[in-house]
C-alpha positions in Angstrom: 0.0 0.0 0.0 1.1 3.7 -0.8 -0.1 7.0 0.2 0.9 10.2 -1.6 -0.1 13.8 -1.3 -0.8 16.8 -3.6 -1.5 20.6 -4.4 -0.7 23.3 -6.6 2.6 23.1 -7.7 3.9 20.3 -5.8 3.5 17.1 -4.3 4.6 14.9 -0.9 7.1 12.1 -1.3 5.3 8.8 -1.8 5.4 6.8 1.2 5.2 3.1 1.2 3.5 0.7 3.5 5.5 -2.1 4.7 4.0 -5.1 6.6 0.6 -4.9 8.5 -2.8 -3.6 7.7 -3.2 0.1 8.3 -4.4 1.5 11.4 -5.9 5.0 12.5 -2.5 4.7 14.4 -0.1 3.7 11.8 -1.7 6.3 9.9 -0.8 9.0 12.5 2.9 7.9 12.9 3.9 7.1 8.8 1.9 9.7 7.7 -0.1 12.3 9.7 3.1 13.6 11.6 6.2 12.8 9.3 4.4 14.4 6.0 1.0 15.9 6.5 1.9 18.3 9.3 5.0 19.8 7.8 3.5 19.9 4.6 0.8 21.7 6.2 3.0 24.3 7.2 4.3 24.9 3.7 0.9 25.5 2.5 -0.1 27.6 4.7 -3.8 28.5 5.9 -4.9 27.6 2.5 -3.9 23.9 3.4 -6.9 21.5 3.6 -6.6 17.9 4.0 -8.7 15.4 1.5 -8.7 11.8 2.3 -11.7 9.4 1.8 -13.8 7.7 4.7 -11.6 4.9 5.4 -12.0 3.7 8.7 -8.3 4.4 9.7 -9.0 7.8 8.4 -11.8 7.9 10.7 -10.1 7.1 13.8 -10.4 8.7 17.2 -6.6 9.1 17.3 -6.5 10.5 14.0 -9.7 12.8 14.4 -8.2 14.2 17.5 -3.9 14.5 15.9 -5.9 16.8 13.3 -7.5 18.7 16.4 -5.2 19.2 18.3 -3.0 20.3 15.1 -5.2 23.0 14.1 -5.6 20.7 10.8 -8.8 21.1 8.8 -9.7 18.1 6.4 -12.2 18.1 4.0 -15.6 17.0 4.2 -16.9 14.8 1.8 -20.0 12.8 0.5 -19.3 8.9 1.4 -20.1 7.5 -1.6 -18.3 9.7 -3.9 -14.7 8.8 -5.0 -15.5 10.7 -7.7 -13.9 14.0 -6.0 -10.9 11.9 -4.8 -8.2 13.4 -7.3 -5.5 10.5 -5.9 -7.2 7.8 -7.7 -6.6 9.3 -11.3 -3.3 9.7 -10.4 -2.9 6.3 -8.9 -4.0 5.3 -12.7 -1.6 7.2 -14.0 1.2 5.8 -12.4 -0.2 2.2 -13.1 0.0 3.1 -16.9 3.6 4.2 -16.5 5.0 1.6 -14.9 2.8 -1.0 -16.8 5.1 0.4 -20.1 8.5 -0.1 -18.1 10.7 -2.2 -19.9 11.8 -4.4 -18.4 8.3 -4.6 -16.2 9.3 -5.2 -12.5 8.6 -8.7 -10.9 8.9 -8.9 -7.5 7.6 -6.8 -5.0 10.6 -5.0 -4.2 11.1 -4.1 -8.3 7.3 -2.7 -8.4 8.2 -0.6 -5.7 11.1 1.4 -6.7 9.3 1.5 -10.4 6.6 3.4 -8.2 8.8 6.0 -6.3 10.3 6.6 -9.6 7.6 7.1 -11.2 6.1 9.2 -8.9 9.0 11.4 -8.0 9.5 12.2 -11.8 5.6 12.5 -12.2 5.3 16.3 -14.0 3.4 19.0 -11.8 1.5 19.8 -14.5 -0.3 16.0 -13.9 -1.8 16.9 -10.9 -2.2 20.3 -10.8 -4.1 19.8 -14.2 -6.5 17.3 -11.8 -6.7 20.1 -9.1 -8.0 22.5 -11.6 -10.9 20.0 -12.2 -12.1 20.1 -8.5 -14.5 22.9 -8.7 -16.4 21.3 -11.6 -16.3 18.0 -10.0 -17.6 19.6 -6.7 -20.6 21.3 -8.7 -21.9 17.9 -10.6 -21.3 16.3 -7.3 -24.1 18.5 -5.7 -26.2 19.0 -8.6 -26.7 14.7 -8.7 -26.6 14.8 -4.8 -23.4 13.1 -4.0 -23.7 10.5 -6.6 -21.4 9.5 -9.2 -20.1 11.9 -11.9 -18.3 11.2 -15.0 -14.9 11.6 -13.7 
């Protein structure tokens, strides 16, 4: 499992899950603290975390890090992983690595394909995506939380 973040003009470093499901804990210590919060920081007041309705997004230790770090997420219909802008990029990176040559193997190959991948991945990618999250937003009301063709 992987978890990377975005924004305008920039992006986190991809982190990578090793061992273990995630928890509302693990979450907290590999990513909350280490890159949210700092990144965070960068942003500025402007920052606002988006993550979906996982249940180790969802945790009591998570809910109150974010509190007690002044950090405002985003709130978001359930059912709509439509406004998740991660998930096209998640694509994204699948296609590129799917048209490595030589394709990786093993588990430690796909791995470093990924972090290459995703460290070389052009701004313009996702800012392109964030640019898209105000329309997305107002289909997402007008069919009340439903899907939308994104």
């Amino acid at each position: 499992m992987v978890w990377e973040g975005i924004s305008l003009g920039g992006h986190t470093d991809m982190h990578v899950f090793h061992g273990g499901t995630l928890t509302g804990v693990r979450y907290r210590d590999e990513i909350l603290d280490p890159y949210v919060r700092s990144y965070a920081g960068v942003i500025g007041n402007d920052f606002i975390l988006m993550d979906d309705n996982t249940r180790p997004h969802r945790a009591v230790v998570v809910e109150s890090y974010l509190e007690g770090h002044g950090l405002e997420r985003m709130e978001w219909p359930a059912q709509s992983p439509d406004l998740n802008l991660i998930e096209p990029l998640w694509d994204y990176l699948g296609r590129q690595v799917a048209v490595l040559s030589p394709p990786p193997r093993l588990l430690d190959e796909l791995e470093q394909s990924l972090l290459r991948v995703w460290s070389s991945l052009p701004i313009s990618v996702s800012d392109n995506l964030i640019d898209t999250m105000e329309s997305r937003r107002r289909q997402c009301i007008q069919v009340r939380g439903g899907h939308i063709p994104y």
